[in-house]
Backbone as CSV, one residue per row, in Angstrom:
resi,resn,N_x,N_y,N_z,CA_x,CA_y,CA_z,C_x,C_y,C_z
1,UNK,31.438,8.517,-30.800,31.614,8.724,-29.358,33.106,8.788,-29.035
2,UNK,33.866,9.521,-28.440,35.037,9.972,-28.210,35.126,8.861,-26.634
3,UNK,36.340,8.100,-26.927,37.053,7.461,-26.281,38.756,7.508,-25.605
4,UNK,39.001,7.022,-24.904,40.694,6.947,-24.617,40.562,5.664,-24.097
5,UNK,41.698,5.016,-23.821,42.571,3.802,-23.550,42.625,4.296,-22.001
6,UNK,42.189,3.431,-21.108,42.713,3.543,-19.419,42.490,2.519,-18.883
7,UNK,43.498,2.672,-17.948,43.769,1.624,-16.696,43.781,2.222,-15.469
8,UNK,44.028,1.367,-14.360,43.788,1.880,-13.068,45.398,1.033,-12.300
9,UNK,46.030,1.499,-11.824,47.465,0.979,-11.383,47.857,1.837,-9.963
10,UNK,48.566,0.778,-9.729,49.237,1.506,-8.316,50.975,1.999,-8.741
11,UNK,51.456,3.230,-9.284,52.557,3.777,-9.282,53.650,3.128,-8.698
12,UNK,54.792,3.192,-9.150,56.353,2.759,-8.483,56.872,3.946,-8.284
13,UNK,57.887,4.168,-7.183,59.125,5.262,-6.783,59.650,5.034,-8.269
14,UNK,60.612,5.979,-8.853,61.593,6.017,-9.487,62.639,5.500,-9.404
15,UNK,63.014,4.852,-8.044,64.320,3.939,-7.880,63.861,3.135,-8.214
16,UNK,62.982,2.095,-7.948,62.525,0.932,-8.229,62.620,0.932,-9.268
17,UNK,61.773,2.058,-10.147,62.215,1.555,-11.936,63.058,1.058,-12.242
18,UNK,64.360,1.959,-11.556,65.604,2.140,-11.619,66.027,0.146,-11.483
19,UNK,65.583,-0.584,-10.637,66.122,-1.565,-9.986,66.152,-2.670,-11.287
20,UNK,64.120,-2.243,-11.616,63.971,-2.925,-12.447,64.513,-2.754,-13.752
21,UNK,65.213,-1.621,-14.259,65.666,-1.733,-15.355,67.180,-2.177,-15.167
22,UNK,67.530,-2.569,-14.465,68.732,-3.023,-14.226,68.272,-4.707,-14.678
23,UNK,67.496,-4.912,-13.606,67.138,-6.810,-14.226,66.796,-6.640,-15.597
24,UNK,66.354,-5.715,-16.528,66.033,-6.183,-17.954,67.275,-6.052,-18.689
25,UNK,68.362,-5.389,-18.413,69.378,-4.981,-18.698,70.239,-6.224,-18.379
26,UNK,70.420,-7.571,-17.867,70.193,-8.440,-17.200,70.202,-9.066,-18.084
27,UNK,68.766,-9.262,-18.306,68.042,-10.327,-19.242,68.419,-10.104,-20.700
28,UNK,68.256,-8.746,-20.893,68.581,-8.391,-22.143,69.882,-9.111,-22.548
29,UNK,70.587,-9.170,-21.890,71.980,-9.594,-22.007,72.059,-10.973,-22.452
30,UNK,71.587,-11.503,-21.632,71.422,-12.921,-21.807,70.800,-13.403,-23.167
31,UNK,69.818,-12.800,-23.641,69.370,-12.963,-24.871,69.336,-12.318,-26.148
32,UNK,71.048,-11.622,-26.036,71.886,-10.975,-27.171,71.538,-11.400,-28.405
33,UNK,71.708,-12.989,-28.148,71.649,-13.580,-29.585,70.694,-13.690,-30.598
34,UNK,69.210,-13.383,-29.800,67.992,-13.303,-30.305,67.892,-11.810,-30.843
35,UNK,66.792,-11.770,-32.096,67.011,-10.893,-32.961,66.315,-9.843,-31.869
36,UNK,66.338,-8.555,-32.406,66.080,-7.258,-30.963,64.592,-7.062,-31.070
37,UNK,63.795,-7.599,-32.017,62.256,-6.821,-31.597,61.709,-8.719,-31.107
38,UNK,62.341,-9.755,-30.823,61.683,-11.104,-30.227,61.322,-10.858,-28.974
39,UNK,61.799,-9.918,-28.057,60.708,-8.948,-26.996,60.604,-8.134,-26.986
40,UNK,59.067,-7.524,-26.423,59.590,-5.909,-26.671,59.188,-5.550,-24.945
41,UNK,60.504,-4.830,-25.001,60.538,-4.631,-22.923,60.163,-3.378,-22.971
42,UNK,59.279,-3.462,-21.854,58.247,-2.121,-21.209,59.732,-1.070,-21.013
43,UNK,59.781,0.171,-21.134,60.392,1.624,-20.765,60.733,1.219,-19.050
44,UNK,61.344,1.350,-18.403,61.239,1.131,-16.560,60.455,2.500,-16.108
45,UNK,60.146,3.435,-17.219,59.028,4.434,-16.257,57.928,3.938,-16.841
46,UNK,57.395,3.376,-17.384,55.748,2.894,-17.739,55.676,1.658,-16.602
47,UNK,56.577,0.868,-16.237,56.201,-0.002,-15.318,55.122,0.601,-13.771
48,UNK,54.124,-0.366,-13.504,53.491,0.136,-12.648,52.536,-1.626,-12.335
49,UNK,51.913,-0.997,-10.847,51.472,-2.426,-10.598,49.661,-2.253,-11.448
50,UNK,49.449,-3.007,-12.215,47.720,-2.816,-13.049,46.992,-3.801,-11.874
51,UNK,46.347,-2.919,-11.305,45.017,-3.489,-10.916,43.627,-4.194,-11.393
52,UNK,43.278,-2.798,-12.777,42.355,-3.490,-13.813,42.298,-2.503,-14.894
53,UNK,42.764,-3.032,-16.604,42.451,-2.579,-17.437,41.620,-3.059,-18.023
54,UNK,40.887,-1.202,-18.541,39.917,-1.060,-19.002,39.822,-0.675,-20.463
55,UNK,40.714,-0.798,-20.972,40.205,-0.398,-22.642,39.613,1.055,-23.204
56,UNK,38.895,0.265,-23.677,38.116,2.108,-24.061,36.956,2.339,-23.037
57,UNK,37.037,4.270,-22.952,36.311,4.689,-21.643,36.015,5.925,-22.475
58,UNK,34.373,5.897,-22.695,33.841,6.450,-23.137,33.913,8.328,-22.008
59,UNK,34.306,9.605,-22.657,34.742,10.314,-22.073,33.471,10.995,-21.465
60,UNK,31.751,10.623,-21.742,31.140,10.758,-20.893,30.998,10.378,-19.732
61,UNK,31.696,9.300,-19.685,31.470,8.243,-18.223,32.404,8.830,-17.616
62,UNK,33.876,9.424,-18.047,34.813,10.027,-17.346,34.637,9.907,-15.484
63,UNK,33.784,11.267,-15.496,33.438,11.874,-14.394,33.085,10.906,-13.693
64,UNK,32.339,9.928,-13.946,31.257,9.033,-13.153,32.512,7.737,-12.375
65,UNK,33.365,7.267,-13.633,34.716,6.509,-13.013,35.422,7.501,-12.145
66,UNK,35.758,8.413,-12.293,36.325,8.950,-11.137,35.863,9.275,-9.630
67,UNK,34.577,9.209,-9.636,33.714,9.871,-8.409,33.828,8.146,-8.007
68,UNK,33.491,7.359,-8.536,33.250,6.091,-7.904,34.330,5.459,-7.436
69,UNK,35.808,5.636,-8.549,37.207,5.127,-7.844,37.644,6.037,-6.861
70,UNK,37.119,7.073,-6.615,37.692,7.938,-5.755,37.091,7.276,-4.502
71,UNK,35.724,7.077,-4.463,34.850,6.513,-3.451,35.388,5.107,-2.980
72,UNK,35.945,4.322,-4.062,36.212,3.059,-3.686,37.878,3.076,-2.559
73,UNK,38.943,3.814,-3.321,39.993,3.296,-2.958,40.206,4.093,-1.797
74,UNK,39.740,5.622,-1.215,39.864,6.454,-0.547,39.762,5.711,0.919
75,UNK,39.145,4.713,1.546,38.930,3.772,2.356,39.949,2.918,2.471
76,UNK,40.477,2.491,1.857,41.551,1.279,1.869,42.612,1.879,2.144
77,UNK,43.498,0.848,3.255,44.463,1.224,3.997,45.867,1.319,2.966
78,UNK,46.686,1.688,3.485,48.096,2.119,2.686,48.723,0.495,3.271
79,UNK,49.417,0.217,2.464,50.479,-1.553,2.782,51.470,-1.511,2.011
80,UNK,52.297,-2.067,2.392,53.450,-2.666,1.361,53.734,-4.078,0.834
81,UNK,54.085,-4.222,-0.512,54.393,-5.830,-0.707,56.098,-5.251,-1.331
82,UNK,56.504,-6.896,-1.634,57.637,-7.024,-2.046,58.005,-7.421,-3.174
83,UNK,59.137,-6.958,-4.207,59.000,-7.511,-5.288,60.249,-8.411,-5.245
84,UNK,60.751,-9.370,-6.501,61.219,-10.685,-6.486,60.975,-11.275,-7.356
85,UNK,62.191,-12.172,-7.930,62.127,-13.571,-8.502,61.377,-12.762,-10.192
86,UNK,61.891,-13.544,-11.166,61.203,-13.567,-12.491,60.553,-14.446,-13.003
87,UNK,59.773,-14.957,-14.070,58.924,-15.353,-14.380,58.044,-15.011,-15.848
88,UNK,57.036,-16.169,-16.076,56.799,-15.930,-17.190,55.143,-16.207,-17.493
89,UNK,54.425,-15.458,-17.848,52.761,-16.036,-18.266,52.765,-16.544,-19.666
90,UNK,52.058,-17.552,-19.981,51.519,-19.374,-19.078,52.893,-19.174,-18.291
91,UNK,53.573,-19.464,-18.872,54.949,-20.741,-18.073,56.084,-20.008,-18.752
92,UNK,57.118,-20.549,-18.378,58.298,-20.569,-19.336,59.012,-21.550,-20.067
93,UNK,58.149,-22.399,-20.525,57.993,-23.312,-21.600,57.335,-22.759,-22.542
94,UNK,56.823,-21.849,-22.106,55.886,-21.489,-23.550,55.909,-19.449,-23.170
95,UNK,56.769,-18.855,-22.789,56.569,-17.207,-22.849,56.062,-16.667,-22.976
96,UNK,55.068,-15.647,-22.692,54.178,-14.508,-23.206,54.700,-13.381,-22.591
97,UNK,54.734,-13.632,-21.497,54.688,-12.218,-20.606,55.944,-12.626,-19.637
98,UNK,57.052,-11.437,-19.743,58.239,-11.604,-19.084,57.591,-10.397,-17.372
99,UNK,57.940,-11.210,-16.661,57.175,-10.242,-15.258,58.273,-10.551,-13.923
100,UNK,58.350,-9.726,-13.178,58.749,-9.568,-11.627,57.652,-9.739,-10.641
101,UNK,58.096,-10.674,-9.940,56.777,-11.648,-8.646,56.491,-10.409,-7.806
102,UNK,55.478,-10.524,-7.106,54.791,-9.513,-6.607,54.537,-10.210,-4.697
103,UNK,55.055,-10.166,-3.897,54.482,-10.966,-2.485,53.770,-9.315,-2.019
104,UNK,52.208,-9.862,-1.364,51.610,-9.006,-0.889,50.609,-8.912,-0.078
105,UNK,50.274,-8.985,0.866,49.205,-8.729,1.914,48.093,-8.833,1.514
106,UNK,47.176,-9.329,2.306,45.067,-9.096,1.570,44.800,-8.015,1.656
107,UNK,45.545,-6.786,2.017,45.031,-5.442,1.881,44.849,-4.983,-0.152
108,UNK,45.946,-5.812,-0.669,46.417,-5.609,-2.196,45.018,-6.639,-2.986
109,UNK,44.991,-7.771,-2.436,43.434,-8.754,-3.111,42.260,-7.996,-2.640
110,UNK,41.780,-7.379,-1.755,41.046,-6.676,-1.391,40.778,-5.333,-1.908
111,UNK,41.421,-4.476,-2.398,41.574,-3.523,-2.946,41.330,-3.535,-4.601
112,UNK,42.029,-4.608,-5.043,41.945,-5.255,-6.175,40.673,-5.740,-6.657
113,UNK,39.941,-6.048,-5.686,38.565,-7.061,-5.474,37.506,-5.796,-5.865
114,UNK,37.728,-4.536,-4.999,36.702,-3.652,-4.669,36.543,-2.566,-6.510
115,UNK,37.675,-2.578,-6.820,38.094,-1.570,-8.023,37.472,-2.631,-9.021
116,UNK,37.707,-4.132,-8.929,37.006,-4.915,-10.488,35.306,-5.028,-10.169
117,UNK,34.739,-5.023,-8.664,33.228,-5.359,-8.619,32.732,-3.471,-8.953
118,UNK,33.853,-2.770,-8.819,32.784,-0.867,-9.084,33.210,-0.998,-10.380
119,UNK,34.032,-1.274,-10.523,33.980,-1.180,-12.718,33.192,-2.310,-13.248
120,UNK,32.633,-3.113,-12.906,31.749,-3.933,-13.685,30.639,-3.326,-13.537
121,UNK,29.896,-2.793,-12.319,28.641,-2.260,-12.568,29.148,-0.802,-13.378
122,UNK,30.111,0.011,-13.509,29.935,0.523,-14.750,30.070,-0.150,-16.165
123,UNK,30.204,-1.403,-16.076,29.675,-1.793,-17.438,31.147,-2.917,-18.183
124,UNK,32.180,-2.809,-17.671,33.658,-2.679,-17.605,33.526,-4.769,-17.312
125,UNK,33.928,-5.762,-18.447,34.061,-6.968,-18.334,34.702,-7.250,-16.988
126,UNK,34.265,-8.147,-16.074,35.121,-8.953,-14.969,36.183,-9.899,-15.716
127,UNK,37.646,-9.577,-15.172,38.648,-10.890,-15.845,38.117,-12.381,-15.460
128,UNK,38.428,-12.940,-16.162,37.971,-14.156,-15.893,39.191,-14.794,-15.193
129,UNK,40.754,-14.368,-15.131,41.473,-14.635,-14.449,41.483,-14.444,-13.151
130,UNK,41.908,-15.419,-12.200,41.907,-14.821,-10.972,43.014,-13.926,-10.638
131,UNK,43.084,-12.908,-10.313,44.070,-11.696,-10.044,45.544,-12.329,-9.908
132,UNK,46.539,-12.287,-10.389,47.863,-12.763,-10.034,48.737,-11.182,-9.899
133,UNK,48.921,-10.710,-9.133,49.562,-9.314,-8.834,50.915,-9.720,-9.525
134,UNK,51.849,-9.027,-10.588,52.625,-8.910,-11.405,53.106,-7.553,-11.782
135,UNK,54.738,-7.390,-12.169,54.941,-6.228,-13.024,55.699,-6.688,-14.086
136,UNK,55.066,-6.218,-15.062,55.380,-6.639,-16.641,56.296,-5.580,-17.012
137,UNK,57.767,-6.926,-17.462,59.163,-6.039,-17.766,58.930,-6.323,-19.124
138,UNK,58.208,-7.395,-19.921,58.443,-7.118,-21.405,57.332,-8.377,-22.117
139,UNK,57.138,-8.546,-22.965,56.186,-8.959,-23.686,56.660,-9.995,-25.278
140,UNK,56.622,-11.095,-24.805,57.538,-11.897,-26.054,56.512,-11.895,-27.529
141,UNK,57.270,-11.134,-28.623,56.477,-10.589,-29.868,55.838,-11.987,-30.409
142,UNK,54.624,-11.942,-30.974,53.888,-12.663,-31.690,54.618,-13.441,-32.894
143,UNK,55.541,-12.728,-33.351,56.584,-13.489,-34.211,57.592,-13.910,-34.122
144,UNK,57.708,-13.967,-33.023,59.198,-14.779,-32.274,59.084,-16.635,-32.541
145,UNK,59.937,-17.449,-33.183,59.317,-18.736,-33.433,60.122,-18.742,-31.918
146,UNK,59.170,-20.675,-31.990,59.110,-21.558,-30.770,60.313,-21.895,-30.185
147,UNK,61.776,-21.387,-31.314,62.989,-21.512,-30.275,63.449,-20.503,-29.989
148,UNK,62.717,-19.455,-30.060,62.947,-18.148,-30.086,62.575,-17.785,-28.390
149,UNK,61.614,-18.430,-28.779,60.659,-18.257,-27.114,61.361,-19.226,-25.911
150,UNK,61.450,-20.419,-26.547,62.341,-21.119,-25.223,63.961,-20.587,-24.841
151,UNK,64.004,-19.796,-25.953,65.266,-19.093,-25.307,64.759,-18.395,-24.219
152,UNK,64.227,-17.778,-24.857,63.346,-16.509,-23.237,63.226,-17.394,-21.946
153,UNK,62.268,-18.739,-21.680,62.179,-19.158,-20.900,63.765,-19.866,-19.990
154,UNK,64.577,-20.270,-21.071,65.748,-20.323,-20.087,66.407,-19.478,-20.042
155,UNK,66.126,-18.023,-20.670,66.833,-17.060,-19.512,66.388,-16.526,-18.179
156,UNK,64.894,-16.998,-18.441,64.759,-16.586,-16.974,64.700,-17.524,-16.077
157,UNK,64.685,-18.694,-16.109,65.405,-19.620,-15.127,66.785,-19.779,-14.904
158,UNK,67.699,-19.134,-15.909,69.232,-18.802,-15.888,69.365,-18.127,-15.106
159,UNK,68.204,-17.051,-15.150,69.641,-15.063,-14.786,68.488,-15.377,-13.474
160,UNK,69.184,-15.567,-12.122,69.129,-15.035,-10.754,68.142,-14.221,-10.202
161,UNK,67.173,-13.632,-9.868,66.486,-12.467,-9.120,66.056,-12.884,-7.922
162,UNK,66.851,-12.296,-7.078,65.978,-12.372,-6.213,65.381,-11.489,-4.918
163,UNK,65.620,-11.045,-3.815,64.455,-10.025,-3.286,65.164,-8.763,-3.860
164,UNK,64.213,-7.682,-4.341,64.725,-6.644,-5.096,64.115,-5.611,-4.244
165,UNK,63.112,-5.448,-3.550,62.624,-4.325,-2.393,61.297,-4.429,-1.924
166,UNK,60.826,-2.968,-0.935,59.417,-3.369,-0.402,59.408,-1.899,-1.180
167,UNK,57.680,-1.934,-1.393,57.222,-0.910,-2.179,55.951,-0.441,-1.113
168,UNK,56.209,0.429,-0.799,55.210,1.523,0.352,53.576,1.888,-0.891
169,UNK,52.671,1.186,-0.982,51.514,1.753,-2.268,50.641,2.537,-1.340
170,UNK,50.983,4.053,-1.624,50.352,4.969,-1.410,48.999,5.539,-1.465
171,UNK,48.823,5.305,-3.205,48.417,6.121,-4.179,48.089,5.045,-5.243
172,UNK,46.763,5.372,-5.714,46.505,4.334,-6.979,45.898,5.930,-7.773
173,UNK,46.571,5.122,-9.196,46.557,6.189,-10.343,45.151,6.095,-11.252
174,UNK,44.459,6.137,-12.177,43.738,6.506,-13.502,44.640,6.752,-14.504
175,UNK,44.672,5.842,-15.564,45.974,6.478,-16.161,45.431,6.612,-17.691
176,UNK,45.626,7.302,-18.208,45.433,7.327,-19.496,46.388,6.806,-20.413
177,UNK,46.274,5.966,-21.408,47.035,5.122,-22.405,46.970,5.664,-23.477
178,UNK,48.001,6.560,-24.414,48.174,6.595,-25.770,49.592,5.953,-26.279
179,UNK,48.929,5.506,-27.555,50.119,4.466,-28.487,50.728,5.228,-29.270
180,UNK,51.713,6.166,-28.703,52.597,6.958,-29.952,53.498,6.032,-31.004
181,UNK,54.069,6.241,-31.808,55.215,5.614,-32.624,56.769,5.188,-32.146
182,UNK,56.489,5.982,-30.908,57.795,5.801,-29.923,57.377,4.258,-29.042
183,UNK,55.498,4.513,-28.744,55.623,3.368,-27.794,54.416,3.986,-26.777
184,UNK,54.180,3.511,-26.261,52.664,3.713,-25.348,53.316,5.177,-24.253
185,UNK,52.235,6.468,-24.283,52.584,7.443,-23.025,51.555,7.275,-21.824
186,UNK,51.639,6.980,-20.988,50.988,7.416,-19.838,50.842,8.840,-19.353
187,UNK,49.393,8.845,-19.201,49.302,10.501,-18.203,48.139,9.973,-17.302
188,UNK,48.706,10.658,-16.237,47.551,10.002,-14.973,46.504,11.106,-14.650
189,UNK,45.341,10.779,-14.696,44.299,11.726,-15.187,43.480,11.878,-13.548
190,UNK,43.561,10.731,-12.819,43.121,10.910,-11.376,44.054,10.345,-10.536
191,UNK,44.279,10.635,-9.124,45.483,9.943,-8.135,44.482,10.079,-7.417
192,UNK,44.122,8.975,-6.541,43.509,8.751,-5.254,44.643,8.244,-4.253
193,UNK,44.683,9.016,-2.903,45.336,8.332,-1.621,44.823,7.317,-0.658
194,UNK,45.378,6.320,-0.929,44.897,5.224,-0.215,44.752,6.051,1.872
195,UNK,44.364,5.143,2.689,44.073,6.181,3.959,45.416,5.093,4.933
196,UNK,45.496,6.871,5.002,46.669,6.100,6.526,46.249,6.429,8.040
197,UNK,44.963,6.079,8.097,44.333,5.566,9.470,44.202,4.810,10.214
198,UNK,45.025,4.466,10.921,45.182,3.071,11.649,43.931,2.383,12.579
199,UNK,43.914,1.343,12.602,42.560,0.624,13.021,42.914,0.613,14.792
200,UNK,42.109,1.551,15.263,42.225,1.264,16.541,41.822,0.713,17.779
C-alpha cells in the first residue's frame, strides 16, 4: 500500500523565519563548545506551527483527509498569537526539544481540538498529550551525553528571548514530509483558508 509522511500545520511569513533563525544563531553560539551534530536545528523555512502529525497516510485515504480538513478548518475564524521566550520539552534539566513559546487565543485550542477529533475518526491515534502550541527550533540528538544536554538547558535559560512578534494564521497547510539526505522537504499538498467573517 503506497504511503507518505504528513502533517497538518499552520505556515509562518518568511520574516518570522527570518527572526527565528536569528535566535538559533543565538543559541548556536552559545553552545560552540558542544560537538555540531549534539542538536540538530530545524532549517528556519521548515519551521511551522504542527497542529497534528500524522505519520503515514495511506494515498487512498488522500482525498477523503482533504474533503474533511477542508470541511473542518474552512469555518474557523482567522486570529493571531504571539511568539516568545525559549524553552525546552520535558524541562531543561533534562532537553529534548529546543522550542519558541507560543501565547494564543481559544480560537488556536479550538481549531486544534476540531482537526485531532476529524483525524481520529479517520483512524489517525489521539495524542495523549494535552496540546501545548510550540515551534520547534531544534531537537537535542539521542547521543548527546547528560552534560551535553545540560549544557543545552543552560543555554536557554542564559540567552534572553523575549517578545519576538504577532503572527496573523491565515491558512492551515497539509504538508507532505520527505526525509532526503540533506534533511526533511516539505511540500504542501492542501492549503485551507481559515474564514474572515466576523461574528455579527
Amino acid at each position: 500500500m503506497a504511503v507518505i509522511r504528513a502533517f497538518i500545520a499552520i505556515p509562518l511569513p518568511g520574516e518570522i523565519q527570518q527572526r527565528l533563525d536569528q535566535v538559533m544563531v543565538e543559541l548556536k553560539q552559545s553552545l560552540r563548545t558542544l560537538p555540531k551534530n549534539a542538536v540538530h536545528w530545524v532549517p528556519a523555512g521548515n519551521i511551522h506551527l504542527t497542529l497534528k502529525f500524522l505519520g503515514d497516510v495511506s494515498l487512498a485515504n488522500l482525498d477523503l483527509l482533504k474533503k474533511m480538513l477542508l470541511a473542518e478548518v474552512k469555518e474557523q475564524p482567522i486570529f493571531e498569537f504571539s511568539l516568545g521566550g525559549v524553552g525546552a520539552f520535558p524541562n531543561a534539566n533534562r532537553p529534548r526539544v529546543v522550542w519558541v513559546g507560543i501565547q494564543a487565543p481559544q480560537e488556536l485550542q479550538v481549531l486544534q481540538s476540531g482537526i485531532e477529533s476529524m483525524t481520529e475518526k479517520l483512524g489517525y491515534n489521539r495524542e495523549e498529550r494535552p496540546f501545548s502550541p510550540h515551534l520547534t527550533l531544534g531537537r537535542v540528538a539521542r547521543t548527546a551525553t547528560n552534560q551535553e544536554a545540560r549544557q543545552v538547558g543552560e543555554a536557554l535559560q542564559a540567552v534572553k528571548v523575549g517578545f519576538l512578534s504577532v503572527v496573523r494564521a491565515q491558512e492551515v497547510h497539509l504538508f507532505q514530509s520527505d526525509l532526503k539526505p540533506t534533511g526533511s522537504v516539505y511540500t504542501c499538498l492542501l492549503s485551507v483558508s481559515l474564514s474572515d467573517k466576523k461574528d455579527s
